[in-house]
C-alpha positions as CSV (number, residue, x, y, z in Angstrom):
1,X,-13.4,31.1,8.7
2,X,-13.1,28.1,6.5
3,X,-13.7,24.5,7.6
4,X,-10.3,23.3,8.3
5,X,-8.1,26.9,9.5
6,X,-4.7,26.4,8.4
7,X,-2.0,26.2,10.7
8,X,2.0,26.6,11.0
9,X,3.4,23.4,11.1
10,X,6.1,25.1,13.2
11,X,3.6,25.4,16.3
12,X,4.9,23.8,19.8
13,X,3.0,21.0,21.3
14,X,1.4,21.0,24.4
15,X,3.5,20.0,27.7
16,X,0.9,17.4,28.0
17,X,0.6,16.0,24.5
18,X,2.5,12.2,24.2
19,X,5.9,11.8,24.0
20,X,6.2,11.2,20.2
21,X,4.5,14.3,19.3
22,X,6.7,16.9,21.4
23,X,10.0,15.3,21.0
24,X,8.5,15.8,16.5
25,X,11.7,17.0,14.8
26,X,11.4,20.6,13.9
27,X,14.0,20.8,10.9
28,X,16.3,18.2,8.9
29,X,19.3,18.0,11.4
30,X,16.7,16.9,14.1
31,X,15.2,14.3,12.2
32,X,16.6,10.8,12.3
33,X,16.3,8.3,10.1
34,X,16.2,8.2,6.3
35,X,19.2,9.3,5.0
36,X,18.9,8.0,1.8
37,X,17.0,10.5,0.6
38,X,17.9,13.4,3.3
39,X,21.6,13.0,3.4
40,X,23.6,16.0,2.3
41,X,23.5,15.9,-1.6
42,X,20.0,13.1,-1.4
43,X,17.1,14.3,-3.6
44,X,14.8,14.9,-1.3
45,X,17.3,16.9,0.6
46,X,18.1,19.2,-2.3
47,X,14.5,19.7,-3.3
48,X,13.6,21.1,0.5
49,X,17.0,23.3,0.7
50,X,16.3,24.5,-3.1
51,X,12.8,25.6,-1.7
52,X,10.7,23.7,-4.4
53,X,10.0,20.2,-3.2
54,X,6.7,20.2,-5.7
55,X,4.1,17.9,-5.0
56,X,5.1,14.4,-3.5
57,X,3.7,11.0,-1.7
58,X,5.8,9.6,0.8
59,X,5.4,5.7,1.1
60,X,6.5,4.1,4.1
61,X,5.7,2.2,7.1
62,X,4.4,3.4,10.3
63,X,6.1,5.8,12.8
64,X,9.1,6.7,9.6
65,X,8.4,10.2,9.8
66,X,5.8,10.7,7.0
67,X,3.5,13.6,9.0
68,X,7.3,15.4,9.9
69,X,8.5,15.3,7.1
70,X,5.2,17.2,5.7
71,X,5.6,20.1,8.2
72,X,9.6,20.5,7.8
73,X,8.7,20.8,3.7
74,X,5.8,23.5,4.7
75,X,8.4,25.1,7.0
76,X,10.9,25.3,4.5
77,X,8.2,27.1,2.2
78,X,6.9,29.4,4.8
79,X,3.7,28.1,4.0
80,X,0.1,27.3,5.6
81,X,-0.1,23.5,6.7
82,X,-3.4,21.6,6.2
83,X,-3.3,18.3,7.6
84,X,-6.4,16.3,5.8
85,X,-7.1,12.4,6.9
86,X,-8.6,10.7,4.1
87,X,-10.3,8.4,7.3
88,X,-12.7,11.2,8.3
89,X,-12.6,13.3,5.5
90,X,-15.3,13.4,2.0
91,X,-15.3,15.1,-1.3
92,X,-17.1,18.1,0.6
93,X,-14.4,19.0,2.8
94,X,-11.5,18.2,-0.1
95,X,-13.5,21.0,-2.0
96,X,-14.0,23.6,1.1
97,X,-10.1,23.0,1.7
98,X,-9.0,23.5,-1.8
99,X,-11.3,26.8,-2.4
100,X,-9.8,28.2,0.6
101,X,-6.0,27.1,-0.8
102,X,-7.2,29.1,-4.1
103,X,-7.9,32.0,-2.6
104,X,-5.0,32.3,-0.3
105,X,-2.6,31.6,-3.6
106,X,-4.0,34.6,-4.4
107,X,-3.0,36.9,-2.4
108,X,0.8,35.4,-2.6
109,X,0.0,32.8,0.4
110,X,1.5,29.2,-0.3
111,X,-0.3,25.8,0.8
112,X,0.9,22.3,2.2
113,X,-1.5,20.0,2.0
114,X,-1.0,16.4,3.9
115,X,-3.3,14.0,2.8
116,X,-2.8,10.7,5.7
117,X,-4.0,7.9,4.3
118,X,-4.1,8.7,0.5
119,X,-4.3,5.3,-0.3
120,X,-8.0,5.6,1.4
121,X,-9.3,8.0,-1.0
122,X,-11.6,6.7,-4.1
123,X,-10.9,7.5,-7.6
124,X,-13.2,10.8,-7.1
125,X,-11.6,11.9,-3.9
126,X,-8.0,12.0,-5.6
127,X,-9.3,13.7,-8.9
128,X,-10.6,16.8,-6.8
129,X,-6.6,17.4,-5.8
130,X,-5.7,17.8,-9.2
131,X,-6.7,21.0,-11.2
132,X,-5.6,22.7,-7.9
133,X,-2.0,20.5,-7.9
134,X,-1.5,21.8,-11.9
135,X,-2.6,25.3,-11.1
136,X,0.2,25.1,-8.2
137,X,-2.6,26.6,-5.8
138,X,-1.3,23.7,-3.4
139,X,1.7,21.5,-2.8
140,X,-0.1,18.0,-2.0
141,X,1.7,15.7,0.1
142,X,0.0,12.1,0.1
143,X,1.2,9.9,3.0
144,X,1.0,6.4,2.7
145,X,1.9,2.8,3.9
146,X,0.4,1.0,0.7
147,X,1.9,0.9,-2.6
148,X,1.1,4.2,-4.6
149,X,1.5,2.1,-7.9
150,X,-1.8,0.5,-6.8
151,X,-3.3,2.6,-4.6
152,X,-2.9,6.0,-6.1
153,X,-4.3,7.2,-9.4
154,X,-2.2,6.9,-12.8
155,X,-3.0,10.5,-13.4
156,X,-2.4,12.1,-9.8
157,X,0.8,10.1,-9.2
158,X,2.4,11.1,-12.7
159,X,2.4,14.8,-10.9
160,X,4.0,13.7,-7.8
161,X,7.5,12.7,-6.8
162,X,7.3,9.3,-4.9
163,X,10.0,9.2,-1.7
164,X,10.0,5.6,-0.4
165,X,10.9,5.7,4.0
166,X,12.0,2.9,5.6
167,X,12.0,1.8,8.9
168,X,14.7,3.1,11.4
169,X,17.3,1.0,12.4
170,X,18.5,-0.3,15.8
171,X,20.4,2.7,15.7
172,X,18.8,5.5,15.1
173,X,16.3,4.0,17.2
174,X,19.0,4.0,20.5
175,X,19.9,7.4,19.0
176,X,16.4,9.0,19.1
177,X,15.6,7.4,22.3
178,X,18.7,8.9,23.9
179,X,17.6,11.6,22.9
180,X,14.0,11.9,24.4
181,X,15.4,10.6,27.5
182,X,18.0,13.2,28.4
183,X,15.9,16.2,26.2
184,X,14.8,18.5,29.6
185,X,12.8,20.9,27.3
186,X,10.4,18.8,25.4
187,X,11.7,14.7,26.8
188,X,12.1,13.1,30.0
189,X,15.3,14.8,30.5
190,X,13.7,16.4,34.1
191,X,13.1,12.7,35.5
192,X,16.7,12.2,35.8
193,X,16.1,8.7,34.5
194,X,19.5,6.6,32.9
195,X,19.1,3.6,30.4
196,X,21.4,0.4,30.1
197,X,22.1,0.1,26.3
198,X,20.5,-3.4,26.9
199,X,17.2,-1.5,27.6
200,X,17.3,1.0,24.9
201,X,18.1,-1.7,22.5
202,X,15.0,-4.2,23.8
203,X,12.8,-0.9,23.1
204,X,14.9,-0.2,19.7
205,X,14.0,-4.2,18.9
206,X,10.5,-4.2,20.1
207,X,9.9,-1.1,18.0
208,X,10.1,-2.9,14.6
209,X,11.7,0.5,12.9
210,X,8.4,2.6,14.4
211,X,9.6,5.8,16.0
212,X,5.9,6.4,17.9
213,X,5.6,3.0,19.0
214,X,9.4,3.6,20.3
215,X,8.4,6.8,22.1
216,X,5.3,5.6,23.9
217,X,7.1,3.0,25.1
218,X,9.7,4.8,26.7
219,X,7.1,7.4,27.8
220,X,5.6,4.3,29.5
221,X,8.3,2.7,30.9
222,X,9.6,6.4,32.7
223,X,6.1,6.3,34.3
224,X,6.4,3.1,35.6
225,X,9.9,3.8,37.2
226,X,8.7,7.0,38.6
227,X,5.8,5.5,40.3
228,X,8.5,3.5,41.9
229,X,10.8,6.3,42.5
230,X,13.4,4.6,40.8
231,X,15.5,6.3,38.0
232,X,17.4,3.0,36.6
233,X,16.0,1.6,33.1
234,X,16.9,-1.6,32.4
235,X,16.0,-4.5,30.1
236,X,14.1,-6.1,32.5
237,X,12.2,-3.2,33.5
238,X,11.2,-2.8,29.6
239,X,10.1,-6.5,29.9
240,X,8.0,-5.4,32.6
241,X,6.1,-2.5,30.7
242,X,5.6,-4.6,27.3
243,X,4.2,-7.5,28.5
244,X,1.1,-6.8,27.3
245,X,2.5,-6.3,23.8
246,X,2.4,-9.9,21.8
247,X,6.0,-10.6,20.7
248,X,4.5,-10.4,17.1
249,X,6.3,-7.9,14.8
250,X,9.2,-7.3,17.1
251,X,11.6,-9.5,16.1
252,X,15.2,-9.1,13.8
253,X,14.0,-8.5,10.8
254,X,10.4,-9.6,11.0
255,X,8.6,-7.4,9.5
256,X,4.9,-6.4,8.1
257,X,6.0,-7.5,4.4
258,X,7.5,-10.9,6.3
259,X,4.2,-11.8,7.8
260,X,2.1,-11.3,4.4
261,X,4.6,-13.4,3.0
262,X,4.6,-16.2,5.2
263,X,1.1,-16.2,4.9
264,X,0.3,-16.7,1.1
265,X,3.6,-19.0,1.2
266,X,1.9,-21.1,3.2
267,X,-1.4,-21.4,1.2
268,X,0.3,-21.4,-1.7
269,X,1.7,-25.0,-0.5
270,X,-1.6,-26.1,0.8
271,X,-0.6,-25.7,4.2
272,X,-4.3,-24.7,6.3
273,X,-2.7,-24.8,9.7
274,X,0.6,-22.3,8.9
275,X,-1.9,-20.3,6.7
276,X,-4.2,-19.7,10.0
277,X,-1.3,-19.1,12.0
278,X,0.4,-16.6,9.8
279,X,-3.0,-14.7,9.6
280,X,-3.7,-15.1,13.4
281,X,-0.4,-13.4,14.2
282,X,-0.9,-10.5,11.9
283,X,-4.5,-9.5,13.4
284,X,-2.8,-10.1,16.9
285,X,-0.4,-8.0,16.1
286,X,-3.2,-5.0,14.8
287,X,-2.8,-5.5,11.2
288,X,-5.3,-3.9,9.2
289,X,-7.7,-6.5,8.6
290,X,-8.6,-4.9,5.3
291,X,-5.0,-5.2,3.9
292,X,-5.1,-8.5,4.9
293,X,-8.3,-9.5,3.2
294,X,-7.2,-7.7,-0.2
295,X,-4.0,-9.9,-0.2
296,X,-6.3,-12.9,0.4
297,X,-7.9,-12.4,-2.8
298,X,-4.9,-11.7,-4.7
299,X,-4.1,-15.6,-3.1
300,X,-7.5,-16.7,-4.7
301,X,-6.6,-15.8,-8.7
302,X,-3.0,-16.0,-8.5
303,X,-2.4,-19.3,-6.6
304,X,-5.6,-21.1,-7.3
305,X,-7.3,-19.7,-10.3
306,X,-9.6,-21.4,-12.3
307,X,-8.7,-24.6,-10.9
308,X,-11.2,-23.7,-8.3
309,X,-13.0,-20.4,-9.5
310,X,-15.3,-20.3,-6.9
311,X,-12.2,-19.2,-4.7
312,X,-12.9,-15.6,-6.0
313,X,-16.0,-15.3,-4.9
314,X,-15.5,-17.2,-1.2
315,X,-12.7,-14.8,-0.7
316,X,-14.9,-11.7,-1.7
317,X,-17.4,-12.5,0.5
318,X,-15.0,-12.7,3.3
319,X,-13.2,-9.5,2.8
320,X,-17.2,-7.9,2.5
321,X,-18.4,-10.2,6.0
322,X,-15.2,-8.3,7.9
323,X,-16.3,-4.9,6.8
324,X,-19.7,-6.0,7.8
325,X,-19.2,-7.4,11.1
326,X,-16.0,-6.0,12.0
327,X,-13.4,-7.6,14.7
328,X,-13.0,-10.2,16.2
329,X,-15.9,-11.4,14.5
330,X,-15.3,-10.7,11.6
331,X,-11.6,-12.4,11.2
332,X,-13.7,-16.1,11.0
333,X,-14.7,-15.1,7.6
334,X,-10.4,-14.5,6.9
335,X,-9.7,-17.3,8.7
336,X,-12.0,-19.7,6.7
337,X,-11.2,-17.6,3.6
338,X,-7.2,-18.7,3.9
339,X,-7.7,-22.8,4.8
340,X,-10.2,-22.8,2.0
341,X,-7.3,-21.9,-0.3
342,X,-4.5,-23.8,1.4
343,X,-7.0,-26.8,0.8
344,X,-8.1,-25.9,-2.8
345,X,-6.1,-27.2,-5.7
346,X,-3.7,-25.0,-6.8
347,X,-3.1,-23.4,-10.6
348,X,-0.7,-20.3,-11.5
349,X,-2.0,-20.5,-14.9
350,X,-3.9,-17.7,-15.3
351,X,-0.9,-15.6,-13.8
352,X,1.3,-17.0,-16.1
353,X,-0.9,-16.3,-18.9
354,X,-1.6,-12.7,-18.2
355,X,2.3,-12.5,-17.7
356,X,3.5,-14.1,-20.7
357,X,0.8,-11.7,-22.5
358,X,2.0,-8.5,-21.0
359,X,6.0,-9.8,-22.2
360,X,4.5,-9.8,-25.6
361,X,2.5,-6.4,-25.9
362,X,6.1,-5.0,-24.4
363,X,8.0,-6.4,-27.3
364,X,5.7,-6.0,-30.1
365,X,4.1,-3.0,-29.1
366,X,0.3,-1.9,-30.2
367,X,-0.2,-4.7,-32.9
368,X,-3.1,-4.0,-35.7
369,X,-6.5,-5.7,-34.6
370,X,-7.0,-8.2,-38.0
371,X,-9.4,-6.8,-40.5
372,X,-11.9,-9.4,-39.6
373,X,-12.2,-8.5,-36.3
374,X,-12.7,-4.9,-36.7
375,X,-16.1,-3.5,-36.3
376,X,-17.2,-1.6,-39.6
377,X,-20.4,0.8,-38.5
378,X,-19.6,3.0,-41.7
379,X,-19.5,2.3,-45.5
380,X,-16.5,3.7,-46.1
381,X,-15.1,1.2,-43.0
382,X,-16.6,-1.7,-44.4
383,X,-15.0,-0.8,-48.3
384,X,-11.8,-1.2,-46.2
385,X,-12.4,-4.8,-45.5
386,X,-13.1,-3.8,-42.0
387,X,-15.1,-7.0,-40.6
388,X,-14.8,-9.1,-43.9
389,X,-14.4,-12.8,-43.0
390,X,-15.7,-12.6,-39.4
391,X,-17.1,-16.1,-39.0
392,X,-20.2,-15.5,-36.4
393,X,-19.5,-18.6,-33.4
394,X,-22.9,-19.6,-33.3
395,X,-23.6,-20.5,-36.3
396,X,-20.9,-23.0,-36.4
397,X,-20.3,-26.2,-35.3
398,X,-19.8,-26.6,-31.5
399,X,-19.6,-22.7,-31.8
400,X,-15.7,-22.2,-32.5
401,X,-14.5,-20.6,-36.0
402,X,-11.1,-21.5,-37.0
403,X,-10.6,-17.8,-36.9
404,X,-7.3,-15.9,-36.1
405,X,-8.5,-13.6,-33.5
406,X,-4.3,-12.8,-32.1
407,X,-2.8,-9.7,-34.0
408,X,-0.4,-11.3,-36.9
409,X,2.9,-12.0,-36.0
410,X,1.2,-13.7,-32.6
411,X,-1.3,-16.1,-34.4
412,X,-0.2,-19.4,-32.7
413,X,0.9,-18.1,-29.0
414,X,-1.0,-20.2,-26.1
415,X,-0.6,-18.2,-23.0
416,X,-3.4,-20.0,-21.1
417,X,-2.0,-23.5,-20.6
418,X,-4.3,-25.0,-17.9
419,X,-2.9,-28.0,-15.3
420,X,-4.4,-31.0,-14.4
421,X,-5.6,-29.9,-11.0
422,X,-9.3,-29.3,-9.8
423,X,-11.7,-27.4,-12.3
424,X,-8.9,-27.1,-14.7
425,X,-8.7,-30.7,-15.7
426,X,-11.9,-29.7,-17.1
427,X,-11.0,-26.7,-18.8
428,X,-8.1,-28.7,-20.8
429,X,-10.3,-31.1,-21.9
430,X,-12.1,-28.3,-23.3
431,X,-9.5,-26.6,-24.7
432,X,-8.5,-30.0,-26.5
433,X,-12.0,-30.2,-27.7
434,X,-12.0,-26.4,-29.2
435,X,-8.9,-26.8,-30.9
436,X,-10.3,-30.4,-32.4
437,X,-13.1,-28.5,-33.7
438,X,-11.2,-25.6,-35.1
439,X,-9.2,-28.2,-37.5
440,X,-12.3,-29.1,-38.4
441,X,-13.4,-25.8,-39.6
442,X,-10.2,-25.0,-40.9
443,X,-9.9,-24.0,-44.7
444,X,-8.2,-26.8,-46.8
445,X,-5.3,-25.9,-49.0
């Protein structure tokens, strides 16, 4: 028997398992939500109904129906589903699973395999899934809540069809509620509770577009009422159950992306007390701390640069203090991380310059590297010219050649143009200094 058995995704839950999981939608007209892509005539639609959805990472946020989307694509298929969390699980097991996938292709038997968290795996992890993805011994179905441009390798994404989810509305939040609530087979439908609208759109609300928060909350709230042997649901009474919950993502169109934002808004204007709150508010609210300390260093070299460089290394060493110590402790080394920045001067420079750089390798395409620049370890290379006039820096005077070293056609472009603030009122001055000595050195007509 292998490792991890696999399993029809079809398979009922247990009369005791939460709320979210039996009330799972067990085919496309149960599930709710995302009708941009499973509408009648929607791609994702047709690719299920046409029976070869091929391998595919769904990016959304939490609770959109990633995991039952993977198990209505493996029922459509008739195939095995392995669920595989990329949390708890190494190269070893990726290898037992895919072995086992191999051999059951084999014999004619077809494999789903959900990969939570994909965005977890490292670059070795991901590689594993894909001779067996070409060899089509597996259909690989990555779920995740990060970006798959950045998170997902070049060459795994390029064979998989990305499907973005999005959060539920108000309502086909109300909708799926109802639903659970007057369901007698797998909901609450035997507890004879009724909902004011009002109640099912505070839960709706409170939900922020997460289906499994939405459940459990309900599930809660018809425990409370029947502890009190009451069978009314009403706004107030959802007040009641969720007053533990901060009011924190919950509100009209506040959302994770909203928070992040308000966050390196605020350092960006050098503003330490917003920038603490923004961040307070997201770990509150359970925010993976690690997301937030990777966007804290994208705020160090895009917002403050090299006008204070040691910003890099401050906010590295926080992001490697909260893997270290973990919460709460750990968020101290965030939280002085962010009003370090908001207080730091402030430079976009070397954004702009790697910008204004990519704009010109678009339009110009793969320019020639000059002659001179060329490295020439053969005879026949250097016969060529290959490294002829290569003026070695050191040699010279204040160590700068007046040497193109930009492809032609892009000789004179200046895509580093440093400000006046912090360290790069230094690196100005330097720059006016190099390009002093370069006149210098300069051939004369």
């Amino acid at each position: 028997m292998s490792l991890f058995e696999p399993h029809a995704p079809e398979s009922a839950a247990l009369p005791n398992a939460p709320l979210p999981e039996r009330m799972r939608p067990r085919n496309l007209q149960e599930f709710a939500g995302q009708q941009h892509l499973l509408a009648p005539g929607k791609p994702l639609r047709l690719a299920i109904e046409a029976g070869e959805p091929g391998s595919m990472i769904f990016w959304g946020p939490p609770g959109t129906g990633k995991t039952t989307l993977a198990k209505i694509v493996a029922a459509s298929l008739s195939a095995n589903f392995v669920e595989f969390s990329a949390v708890t699980s190494g190269l070893k097991e990726i290898k037992q699973v895919m072995a086992d996938a191999e051999r059951g292709a084999a014999h004619g038997l077809r494999t789903v395999l959900f990969v939570d968290e994909i965005h977890r795996f490292n670059k070795a992890q991901q590689d594993a899934f894909l001779p067996y993805v070409e060899r089509g011994a597996i259909r690989l179905i990555g779920a995740t809540t990060e970006n798959p441009s950045f998170e997902v390798n070049a060459a795994l994404l390029s064979r998989c069809r990305v499907y973005v989810l999005q959060a539920l509305t108000e309502s086909e939040m109300v909708l799926l509620l109802r639903t659970a609530l007057h369901d007698a087979e797998r909901g609450l439908g035997l507890l004879g509770i009724h909902a004011d609208e009002d109640a099912l759109l505070a839960l709706a609300s409170f939900s922020n577009g997460d289906a499994r928060y939405a459940l459990n909350a309900l599930d809660a709230a018809a425990r409370v009422l029947a502890g009190k042997r009451e069978t009314q649901l009403t706004k107030e009474a959802v007040a009641e159950v969720l007053q533990q919950r901060t009011l924190l993502y919950d509100k009209h169109g506040e959302q994770h992306f909203d928070l992040i934002s308000a966050l390196h808004k605020s350092v960006r204007n050098s503003d330490p007390d917003a920038a603490v709150y923004w961040l307070r508010r997201m770990l509150e609210a359970g925010e993976d701390a690690n997301y937030v300390a990777r966007r804290i260093v994208r705020m160090a070299v895009e917002d403050i640069g090299l006008a204070a460089p040691e910003a890099l290394n401050l906010t590295l060493s926080a992001q490697q203090a909260m893997h270290f110590l973990g919460s709460p402790e750990g968020e101290l080394a965030l939280a002085q991380a962010v009003i370090y920045l908001a207080l730091a001067p402030k430079s976009n420079a070397v954004y702009l310059a790697y910008g204004e750089a990519g704009k010109d390798i678009a339009a110009s395409g793969a320019l020639p590297v000059p002659l001179h620049l060329r490295n020439a370890p053969t005879k026949l290379m250097k016969e060529l010219d290959y490294g002829k006039g290569y003026q070695y820096a050191h040699d010279l005077l204040g160590r700068a050649a007046a040497m193109q070293c930009l492809p032609d056609g892009l000789e004179d472009r200046r895509y580093y143009r440093p400000t006046g603030e912090g360290r790069e009122r230094q690196l100005s001055q330097r720059l006016g200094e190099l390009d002093r000595l370069r006149n210098r050195t300069a051939p004369q007509d």
